[in-house]
C-alpha distance (Angstrom), angle and dihedral (degrees) to the residues before:
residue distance angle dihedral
X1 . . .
X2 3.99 . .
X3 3.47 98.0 .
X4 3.47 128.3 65.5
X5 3.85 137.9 -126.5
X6 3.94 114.6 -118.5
X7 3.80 78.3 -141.0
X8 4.19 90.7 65.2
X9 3.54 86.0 33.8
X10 3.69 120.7 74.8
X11 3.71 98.7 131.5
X12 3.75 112.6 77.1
X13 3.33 126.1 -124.6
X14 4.16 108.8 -88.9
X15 3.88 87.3 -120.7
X16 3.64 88.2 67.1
X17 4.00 122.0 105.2
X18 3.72 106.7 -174.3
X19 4.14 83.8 -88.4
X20 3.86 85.0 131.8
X21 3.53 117.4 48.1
X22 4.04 99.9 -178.7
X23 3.25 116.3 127.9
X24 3.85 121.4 -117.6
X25 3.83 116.7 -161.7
X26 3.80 145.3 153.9
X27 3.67 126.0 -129.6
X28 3.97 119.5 -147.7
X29 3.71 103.2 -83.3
X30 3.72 89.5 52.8
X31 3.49 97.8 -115.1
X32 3.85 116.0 146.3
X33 4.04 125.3 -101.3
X34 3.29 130.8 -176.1
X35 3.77 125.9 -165.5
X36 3.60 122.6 -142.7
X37 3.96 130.4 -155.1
X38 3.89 92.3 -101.9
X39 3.78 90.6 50.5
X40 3.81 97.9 -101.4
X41 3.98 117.5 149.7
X42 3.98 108.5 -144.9
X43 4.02 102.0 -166.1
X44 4.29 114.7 -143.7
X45 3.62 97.6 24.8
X46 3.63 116.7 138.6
X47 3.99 142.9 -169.0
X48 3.77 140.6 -134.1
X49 3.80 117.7 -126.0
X50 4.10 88.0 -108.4
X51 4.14 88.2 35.6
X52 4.16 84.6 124.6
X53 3.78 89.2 67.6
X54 3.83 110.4 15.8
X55 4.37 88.5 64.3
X56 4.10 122.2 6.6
X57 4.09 86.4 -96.8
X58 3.52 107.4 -48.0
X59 3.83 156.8 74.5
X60 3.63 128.7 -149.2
X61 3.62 123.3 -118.6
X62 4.09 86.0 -122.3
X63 4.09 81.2 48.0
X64 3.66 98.4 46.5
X65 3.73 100.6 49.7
X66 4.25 82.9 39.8
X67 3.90 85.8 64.5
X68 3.62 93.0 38.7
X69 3.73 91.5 74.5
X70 3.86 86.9 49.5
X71 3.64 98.2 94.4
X72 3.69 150.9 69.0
X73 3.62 96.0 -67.0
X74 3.81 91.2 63.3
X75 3.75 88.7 56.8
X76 3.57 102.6 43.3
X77 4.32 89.7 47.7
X78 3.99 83.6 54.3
X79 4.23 92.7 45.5
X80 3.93 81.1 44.9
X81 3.34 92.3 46.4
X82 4.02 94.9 54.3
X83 3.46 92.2 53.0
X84 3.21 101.2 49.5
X85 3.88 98.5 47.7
X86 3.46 147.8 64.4
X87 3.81 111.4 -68.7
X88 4.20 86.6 -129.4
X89 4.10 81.5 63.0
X90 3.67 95.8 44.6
X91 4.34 120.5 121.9
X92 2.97 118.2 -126.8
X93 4.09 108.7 -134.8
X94 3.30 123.3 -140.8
X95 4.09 121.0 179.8
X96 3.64 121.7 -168.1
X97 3.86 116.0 -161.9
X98 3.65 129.4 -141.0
X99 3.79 108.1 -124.1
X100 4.39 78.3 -146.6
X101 4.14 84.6 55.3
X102 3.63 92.6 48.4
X103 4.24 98.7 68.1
X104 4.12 87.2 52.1
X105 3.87 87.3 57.9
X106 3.54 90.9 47.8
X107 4.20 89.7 53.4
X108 3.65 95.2 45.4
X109 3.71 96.6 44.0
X110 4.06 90.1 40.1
X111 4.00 98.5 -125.9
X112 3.49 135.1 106.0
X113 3.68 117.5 -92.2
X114 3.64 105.1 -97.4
X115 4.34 82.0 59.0
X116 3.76 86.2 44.8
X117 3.62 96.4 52.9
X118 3.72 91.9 40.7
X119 4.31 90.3 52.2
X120 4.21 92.0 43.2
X121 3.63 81.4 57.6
X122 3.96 96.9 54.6
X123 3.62 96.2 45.0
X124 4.13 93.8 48.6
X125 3.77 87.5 46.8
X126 3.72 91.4 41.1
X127 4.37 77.4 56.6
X128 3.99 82.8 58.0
X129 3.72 94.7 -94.5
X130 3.67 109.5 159.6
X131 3.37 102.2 -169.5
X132 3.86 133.2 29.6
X133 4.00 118.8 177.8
X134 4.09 120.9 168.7
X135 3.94 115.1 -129.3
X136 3.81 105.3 -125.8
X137 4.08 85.4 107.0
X138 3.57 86.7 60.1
X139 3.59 93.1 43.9
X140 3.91 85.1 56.6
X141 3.25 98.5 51.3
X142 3.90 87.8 46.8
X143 4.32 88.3 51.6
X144 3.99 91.0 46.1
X145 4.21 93.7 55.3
X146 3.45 93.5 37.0
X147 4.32 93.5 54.7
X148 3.80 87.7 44.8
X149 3.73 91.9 53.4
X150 4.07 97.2 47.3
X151 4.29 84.6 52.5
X152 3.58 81.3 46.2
X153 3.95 96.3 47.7
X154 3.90 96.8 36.2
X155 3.84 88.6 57.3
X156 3.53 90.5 51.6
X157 4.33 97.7 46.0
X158 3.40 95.6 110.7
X159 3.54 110.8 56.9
X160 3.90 92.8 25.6
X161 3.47 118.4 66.7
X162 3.59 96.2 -169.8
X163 3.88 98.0 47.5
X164 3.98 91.0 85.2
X165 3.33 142.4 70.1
X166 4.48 83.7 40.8
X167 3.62 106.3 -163.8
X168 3.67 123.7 -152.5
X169 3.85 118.4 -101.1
X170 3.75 101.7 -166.9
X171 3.87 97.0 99.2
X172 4.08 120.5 73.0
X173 3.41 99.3 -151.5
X174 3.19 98.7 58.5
X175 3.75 100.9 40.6
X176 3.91 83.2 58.6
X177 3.49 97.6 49.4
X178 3.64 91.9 45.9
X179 4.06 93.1 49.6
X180 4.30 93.5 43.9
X181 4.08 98.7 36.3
X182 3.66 108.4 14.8
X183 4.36 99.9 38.3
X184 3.99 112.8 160.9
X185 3.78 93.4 -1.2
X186 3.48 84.9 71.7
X187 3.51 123.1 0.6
X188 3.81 96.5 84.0
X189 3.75 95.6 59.9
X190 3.83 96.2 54.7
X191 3.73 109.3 104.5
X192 3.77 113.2 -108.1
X193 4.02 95.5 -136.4
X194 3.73 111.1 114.7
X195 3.98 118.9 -121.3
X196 3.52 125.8 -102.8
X197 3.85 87.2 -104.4
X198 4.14 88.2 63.4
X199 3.43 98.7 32.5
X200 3.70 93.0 51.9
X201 4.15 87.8 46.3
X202 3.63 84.4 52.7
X203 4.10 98.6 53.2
X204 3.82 94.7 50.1
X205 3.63 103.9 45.9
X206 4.08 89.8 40.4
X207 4.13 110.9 27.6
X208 3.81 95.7 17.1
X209 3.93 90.0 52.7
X210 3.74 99.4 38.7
X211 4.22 80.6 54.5
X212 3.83 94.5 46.1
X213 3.81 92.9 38.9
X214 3.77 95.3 -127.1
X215 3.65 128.9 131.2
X216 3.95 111.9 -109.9
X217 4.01 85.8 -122.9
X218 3.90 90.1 62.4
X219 4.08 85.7 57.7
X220 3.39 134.8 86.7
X221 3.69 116.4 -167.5
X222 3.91 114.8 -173.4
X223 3.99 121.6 178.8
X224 3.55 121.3 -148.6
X225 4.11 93.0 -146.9
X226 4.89 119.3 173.1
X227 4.44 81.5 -133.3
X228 4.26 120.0 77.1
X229 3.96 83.9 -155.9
X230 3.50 89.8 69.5
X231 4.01 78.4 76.6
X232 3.53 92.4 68.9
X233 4.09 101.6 37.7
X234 4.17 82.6 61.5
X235 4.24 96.2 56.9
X236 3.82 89.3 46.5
X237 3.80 108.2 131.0
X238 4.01 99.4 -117.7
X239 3.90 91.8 56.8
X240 3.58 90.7 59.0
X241 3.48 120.5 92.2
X242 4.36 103.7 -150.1
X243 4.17 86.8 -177.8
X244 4.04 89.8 62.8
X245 3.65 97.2 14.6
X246 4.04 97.8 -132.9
X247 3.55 127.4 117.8
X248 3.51 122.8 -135.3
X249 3.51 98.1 -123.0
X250 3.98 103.1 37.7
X251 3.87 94.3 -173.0
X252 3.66 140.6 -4.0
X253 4.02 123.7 -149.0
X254 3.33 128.2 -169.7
X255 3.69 115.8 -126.4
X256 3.72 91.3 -113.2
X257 3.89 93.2 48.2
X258 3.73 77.4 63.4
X259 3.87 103.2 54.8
X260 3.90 91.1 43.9
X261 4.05 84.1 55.6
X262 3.92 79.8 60.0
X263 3.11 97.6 42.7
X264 3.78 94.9 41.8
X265 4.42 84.1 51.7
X266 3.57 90.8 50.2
X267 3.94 90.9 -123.9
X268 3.32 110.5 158.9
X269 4.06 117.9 -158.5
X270 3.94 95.6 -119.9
X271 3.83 85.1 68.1
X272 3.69 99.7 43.4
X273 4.24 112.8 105.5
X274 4.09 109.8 -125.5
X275 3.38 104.7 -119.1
X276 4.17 131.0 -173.0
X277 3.64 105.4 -128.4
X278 4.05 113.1 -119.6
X279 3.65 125.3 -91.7
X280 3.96 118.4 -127.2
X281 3.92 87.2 -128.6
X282 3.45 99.4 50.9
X283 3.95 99.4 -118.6
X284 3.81 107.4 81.7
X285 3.84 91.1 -138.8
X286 3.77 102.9 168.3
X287 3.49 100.7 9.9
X288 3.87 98.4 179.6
X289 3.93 125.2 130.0
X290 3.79 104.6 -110.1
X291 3.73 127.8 165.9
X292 3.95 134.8 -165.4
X293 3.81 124.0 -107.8
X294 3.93 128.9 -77.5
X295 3.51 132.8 63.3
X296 4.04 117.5 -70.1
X297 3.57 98.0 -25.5
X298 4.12 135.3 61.1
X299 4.14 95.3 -76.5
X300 4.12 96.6 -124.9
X301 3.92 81.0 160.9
X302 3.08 104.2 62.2
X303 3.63 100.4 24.2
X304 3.88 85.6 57.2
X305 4.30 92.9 43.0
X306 3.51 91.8 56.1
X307 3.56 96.3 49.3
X308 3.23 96.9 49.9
X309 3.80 99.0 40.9
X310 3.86 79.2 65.5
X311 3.77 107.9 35.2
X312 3.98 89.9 42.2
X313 3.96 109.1 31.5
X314 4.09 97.1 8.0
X315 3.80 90.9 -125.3
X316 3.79 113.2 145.7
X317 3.82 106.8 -130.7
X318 4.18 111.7 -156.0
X319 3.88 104.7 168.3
X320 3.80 127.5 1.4
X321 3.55 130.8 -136.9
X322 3.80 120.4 -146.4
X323 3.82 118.5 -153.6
X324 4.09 105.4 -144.8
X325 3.88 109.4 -139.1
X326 3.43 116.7 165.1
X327 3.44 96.5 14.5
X328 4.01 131.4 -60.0
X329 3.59 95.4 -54.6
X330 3.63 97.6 59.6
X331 3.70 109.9 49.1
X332 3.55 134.5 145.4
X333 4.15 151.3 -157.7
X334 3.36 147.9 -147.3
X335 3.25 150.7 -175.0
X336 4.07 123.9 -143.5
X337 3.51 135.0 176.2
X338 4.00 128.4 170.1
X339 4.23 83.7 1.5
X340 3.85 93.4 -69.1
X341 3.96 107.1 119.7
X342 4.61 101.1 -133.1
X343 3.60 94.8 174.2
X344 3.71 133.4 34.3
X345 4.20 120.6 175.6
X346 4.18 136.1 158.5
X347 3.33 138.1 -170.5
X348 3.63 114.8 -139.0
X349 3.60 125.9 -172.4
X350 3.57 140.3 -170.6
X351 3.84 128.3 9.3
X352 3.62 99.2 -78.3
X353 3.61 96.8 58.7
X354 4.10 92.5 35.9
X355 3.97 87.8 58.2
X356 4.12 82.4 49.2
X357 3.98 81.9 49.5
X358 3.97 89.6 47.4
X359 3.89 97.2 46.7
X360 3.73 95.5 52.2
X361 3.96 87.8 44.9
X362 3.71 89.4 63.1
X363 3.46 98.4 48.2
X364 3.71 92.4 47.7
X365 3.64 103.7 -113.3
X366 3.50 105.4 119.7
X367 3.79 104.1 120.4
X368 4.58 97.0 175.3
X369 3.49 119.0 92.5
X370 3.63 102.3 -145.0
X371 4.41 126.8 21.4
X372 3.42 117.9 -156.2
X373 3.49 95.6 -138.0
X374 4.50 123.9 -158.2
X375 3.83 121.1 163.6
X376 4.00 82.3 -152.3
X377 3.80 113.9 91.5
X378 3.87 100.0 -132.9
X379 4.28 90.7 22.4
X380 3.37 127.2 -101.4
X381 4.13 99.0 -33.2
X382 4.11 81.6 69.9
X383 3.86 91.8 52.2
X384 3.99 104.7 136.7
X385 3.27 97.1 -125.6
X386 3.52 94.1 74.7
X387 4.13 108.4 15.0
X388 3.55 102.2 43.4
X389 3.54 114.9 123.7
X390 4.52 120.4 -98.7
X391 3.32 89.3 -152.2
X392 3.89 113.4 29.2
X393 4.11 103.6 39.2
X394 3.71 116.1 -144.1
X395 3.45 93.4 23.3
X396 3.95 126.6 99.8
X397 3.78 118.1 -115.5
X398 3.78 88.0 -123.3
X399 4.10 91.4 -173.3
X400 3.79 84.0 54.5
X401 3.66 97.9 54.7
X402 3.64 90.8 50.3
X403 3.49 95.0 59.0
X404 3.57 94.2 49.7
X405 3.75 96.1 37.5
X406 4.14 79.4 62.0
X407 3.92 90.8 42.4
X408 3.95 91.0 50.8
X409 3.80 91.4 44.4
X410 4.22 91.0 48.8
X411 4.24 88.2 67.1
X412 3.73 109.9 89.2
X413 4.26 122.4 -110.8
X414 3.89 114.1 -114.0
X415 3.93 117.9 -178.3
X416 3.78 117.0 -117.7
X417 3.50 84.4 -128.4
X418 3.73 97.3 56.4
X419 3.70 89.7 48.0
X420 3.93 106.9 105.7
X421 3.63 99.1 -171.3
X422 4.41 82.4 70.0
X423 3.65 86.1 48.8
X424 3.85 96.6 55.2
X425 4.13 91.6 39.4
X426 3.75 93.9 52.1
X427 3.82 92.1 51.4
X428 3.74 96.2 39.6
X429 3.76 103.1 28.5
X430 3.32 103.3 32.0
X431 4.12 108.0 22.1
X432 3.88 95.4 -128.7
X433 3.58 146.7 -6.4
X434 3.77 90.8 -103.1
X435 3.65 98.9 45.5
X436 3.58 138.6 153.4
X437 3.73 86.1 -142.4
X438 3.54 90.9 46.1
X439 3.54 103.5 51.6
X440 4.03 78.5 47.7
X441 3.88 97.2 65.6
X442 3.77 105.7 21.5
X443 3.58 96.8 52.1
X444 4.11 139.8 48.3
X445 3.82 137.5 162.3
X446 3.55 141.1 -101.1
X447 3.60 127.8 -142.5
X448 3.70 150.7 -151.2
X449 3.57 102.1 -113.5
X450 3.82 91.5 156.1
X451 4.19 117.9 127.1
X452 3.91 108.6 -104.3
X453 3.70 87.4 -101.5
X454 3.53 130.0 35.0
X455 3.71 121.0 -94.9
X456 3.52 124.2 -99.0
X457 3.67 101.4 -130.2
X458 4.25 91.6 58.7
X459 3.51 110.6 95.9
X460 3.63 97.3 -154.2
């Protein structure tokens, strides 16, 4: 299973700074405890691999048995299931890939990506996968909404106090640590555009349905995603439809849950078909791999700088420079002309420097107007469900992610804006950029689901 038992678990995830001081043990018969603040043993609960920063040190029951259903077993009941049945009652499966998953597929079958992409495709529709789309169209749409909300906030700075810093709301673990430990201080800076995960969730079981004239019920969309808190971004309450009772996202798999399901079916990639991955239109078009820019993860940063550099100041950006501060995962740019500093950004990664982030926050001295914020050290190429170590657990397979920082990097950059496919969706899917409809689907809310005072076990 994807998560992990606090039993099999006594080492804490390396993102961890002593922020949660509950104890996590294992008593003889392996069974898992959890300790709570008020001393309080809950038997059976378990953990994620990033459970130190994705909740403040704990799963719900309601959460735990949630993410339960998150894994291999879920897929393989519903490819049992199809067999098995009437083909009236079959699911149609749809799998939506990662463009971060796609570069350890390439490593471990020893091609470039394009081949990689081409060879996951054959093996999941070798599984009985009907359809198999990648998510950088979702990722787009995800880029586009969240530009037009920083012009949107930035024009509004100085009689809102929230509009500025924005904070990017792509990343799961972060969103939930920023709801359950952060709340208010926080939650109203965190820009409201869904992530590519959601938004892609939200295209198959409404567009892709309406277009293959099956009910969203009789579909079920997995995504193969590099981060295990991807799990628990799909069973959130808003991307469940109660009317229907489907999910957007049905099931998420890490990319390694993936390759041991190969592994497990003794397919070997010699025998595996090379197939094109499927186009969200229907016609393939331009079928090419491409990918958006920064470095491992979907680039809102600089996607969002340039933008603005030319919406707000007309400056044409053409390559940015990031200034490393803390160390590589906390960077930042700007954007001077005439001496005056107009634009300020970072990119901060992984806990440690996010509490660094948090501290200066409540002391005021947080001078960027948007963070591009990942719980992963490295971003989402270092997500542990795909570059955690075989041999040393709970440590990143540091080779690995070079290699597929170099695959990722090998794909060429194409502007959401230059992307037609996003062009033809908005208009036809969603009647307009500016939309009622699509302010609907591409777009949700975070809240403050903090306790009215902060718990006693965060060492803030």
């Amino acid at each position: 299973m994807s998560e992990v038992s606090v039993a099999k678990r006594k080492d804490k995830c390396e993102n961890c700074t002593k922020q949660c001081s509950k104890k996590q043990s294992g008593n003889d018969d392996g069974a898992a405890r959890q300790q709570h603040g008020n001393g309080q043993i809950t038997e059976g609960s378990q953990l994620l691999l990033s459970a130190c920063l994705s909740c403040d040190g704990c799963l719900s029951e309601e959460e735990t048995l949630k993410i339960s259903q998150q894994g291999l077993e879920e897929l393989e009941q519903v490819l049992a299931l199809n067999k098995k049945c009437d083909v009236s009652k079959h699911k149609v499966l749809v799998a939506s890939v990662c463009p971060q998953s796609l570069p350890f597929f390439a490593i471990k079958f020893g091609v470039d990506v394009a081949d990689g992409a081409q060879k996951l495709c054959g093996f999941l529709k070798l599984l009985g996968v009907q359809f198999v789309f990648d998510t950088t169209v979702a990722a787009g749409f995800s880029i586009l909404e969240s530009q037009k909300e920083f012009i949107q906030r930035y024009r509004r700075r100085h009689h809102d106090s929230h509009a500025l810093p924005m904070f990017t709301s792509s990343c799961p673990g972060w969103i939930r640590y920023a709801e359950r430990v952060l709340g208010s201080l926080v939650a109203p800076h965190i820009c409201t555009a869904r992530s590519p995960q959601q938004i892609m969730g939200c295209l198959v079981k409404d567009y892709f349905c309406k277009q293959q004239n099956v009910s969203p019920e009789n579909v079920f969309h997995m995504v193969v995603a590099p981060c295990f808190d991807k799990k628990l971004e799909a069973v959130r309450e808003e991307f469940y439809n109660s009317l229907l009772e489907t999910r957007d996202v049905d099931c998420v798999l890490t990319s390694r849950e993936i390759y041991c399901l190969m592994e497990r079916r003794r397919v070997t990639v010699e025998e595996l078909d090379s197939i094109p991955l499927d186009h969200v239109l229907g016609d393939p078009g331009d079928a090419a791999l491409v990918r958006h820019d920064g470095r491992g993860s979907e680039g809102f940063l600089e996607h969002i700088f340039k933008h603005a550099a030319k919406e707000l100041f007309g400056v044409d950006v053409h390559e940015i420079t990031y200034k490393t501060l803390r160390n590589r995962d906390f960077q930042e740019v700007t954007l001077e002309r005439d001496g005056e500093t107009l634009l300020q950004f970072a990119a901060v990664y992984g806990f440690r420097n996010i509490q660094t982030l948090v501290h200066r926050m409540r002391k005021g001295r947080v001078p960027y107007q948007l963070v591009e914020v990942l719980s992963c050290p490295g971003g989402c190429l270092s997500g542990r469900g795909q570059a955690e170590s075989e041999a040393d657990k709970g440590q990143l397979d540091k080779a690995l992610v070079q290699q597929m920082e170099e695959a990722y990097s090998s794909l060429p950059v194409r502007l959401p804006e230059l992307n037609p496919t996003l062009q033809t969706l908005y208009q036809d899917w969603l009647q307009g950029q500016n939309s009622v409809r699509a302010g609907k689907l591409l777009h949700t809310e975070f809240r403050n689901h903090t306790a009215p005072t902060q718990p006693p076990h965060m060492q803030w």
